[in-house]
N, C-alpha and C positions, 0 to 999 in steps of 0.2 A: 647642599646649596651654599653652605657657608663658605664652603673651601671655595668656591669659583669668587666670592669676595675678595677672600684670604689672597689668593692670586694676582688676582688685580690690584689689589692691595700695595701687596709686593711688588711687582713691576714697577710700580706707581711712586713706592717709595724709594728704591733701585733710582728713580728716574731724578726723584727728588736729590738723594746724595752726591749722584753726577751735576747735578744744577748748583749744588753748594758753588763748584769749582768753576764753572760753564756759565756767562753771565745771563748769557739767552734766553736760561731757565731759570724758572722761579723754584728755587731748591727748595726752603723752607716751605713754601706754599704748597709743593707737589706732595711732599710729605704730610703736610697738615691733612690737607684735600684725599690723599689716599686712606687716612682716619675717617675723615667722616663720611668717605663712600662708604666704609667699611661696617661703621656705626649705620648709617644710614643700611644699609644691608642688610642689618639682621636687626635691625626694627629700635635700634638705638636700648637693647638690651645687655649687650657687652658693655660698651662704654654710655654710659647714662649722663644727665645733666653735668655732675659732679666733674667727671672724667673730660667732660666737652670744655667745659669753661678751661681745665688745666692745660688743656693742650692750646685752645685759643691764644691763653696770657703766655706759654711757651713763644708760640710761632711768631706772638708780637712781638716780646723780647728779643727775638732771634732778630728779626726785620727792622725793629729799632736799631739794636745795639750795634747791629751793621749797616746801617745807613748814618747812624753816628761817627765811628770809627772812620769808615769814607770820606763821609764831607768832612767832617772835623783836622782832620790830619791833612786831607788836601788844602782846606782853608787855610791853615795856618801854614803853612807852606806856599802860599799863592798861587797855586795850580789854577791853570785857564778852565775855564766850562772848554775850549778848544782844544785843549792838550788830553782835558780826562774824554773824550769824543773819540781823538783818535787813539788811547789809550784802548779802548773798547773795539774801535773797528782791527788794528793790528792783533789784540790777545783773540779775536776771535777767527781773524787769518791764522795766526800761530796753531791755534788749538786744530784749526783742519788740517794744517800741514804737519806739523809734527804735537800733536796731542796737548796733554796737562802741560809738558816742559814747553811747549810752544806759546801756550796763553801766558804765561807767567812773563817768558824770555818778551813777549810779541807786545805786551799790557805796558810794560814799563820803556821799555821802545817806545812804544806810540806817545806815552804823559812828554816821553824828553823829544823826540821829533817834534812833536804838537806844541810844547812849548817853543823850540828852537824857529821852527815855522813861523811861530805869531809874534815872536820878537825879542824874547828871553836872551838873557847870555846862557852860556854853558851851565855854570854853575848852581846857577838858579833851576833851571832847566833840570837839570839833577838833583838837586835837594825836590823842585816837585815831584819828578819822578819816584824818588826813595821815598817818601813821603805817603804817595799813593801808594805806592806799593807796601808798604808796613801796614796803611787804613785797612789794604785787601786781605793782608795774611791776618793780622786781626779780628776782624770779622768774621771772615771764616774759620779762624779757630770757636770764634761764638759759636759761629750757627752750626759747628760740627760739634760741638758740646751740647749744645740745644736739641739738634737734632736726634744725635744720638740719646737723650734723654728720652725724647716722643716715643724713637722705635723702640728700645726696650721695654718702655711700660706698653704700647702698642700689641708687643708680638709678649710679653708677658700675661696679658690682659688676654687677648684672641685664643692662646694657646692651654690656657690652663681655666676659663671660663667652662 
């Protein structure tokens, strides 16, 4: 019975590392949420109180630290609420038409479009875009540090229990 957890589990977490990258999804959250199916599954005897609260202050971390880096770096840089908008709807064009390299090429397009659109000059216009885009690779380097954290002790913890 455990292995059918273990599985979904996995997909689950699979689904979560794709989401680091894919803003649609909630990367860190998918990952988190695939633990405590998982705990929840086998009666919260693998991973117990101790193990729950670690992964919780993990996936906060993770969700902090990248929603830090984001605003922070776009703020200061003056990026519109309108430029990081369409910065999202192009990297998520990108990413249907041509994958990972689409959303990244498609994200920082959109900050400078969107900026250009609402009234920016050039210039400006590109430092918010560069800008945004350092908040994003940042971040995600977090929460793939983080992440990667969880699944280890996760599939460490599952496997040798």
């Amino acid at each position: 019975m455990n292995i059918m957890y273990l599985i979904i589990s996995t997909i689950l977490i699979i689904a979560g590392l794709v989401g680091i990258f894919v803003p649609v999804l909630p990367g860190t959250w998918l990952v988190f949420g695939a633990i405590i199916f998982y705990a929840w599954g086998t009666g919260f005897q693998v991973f117990g109180v101790g193990y729950m609260i670690v992964f919780t202050l993990l996936a906060l971390a993770a969700w902090g630290i990248d929603y830090a880096a984001s605003f922070l770096t776009a703020k200061k840089y003056g990026a519109s609420k309108q430029g990081i908008i369409a910065s999202i709807v192009l990297g998520l064009i990108g990413l249907v038409v041509f994958s990972i390299p689409g959303l990244i090429i498609g994200q920082l397009a959109g900050i400078i479009l969107g900026e250009l659109y609402f009234g920016k000059e050039m210039k400006n216009a590109v430092k918010s875009g560069v800008a945004v885009f350092i908040g994003y690779l940042l971040g995600n380097v977090v929460k793939v540090f983080i992440c990667s954290i969880m699944v280890i002790i996760f599939y460490y913890r599952a496997l040798t229990f």
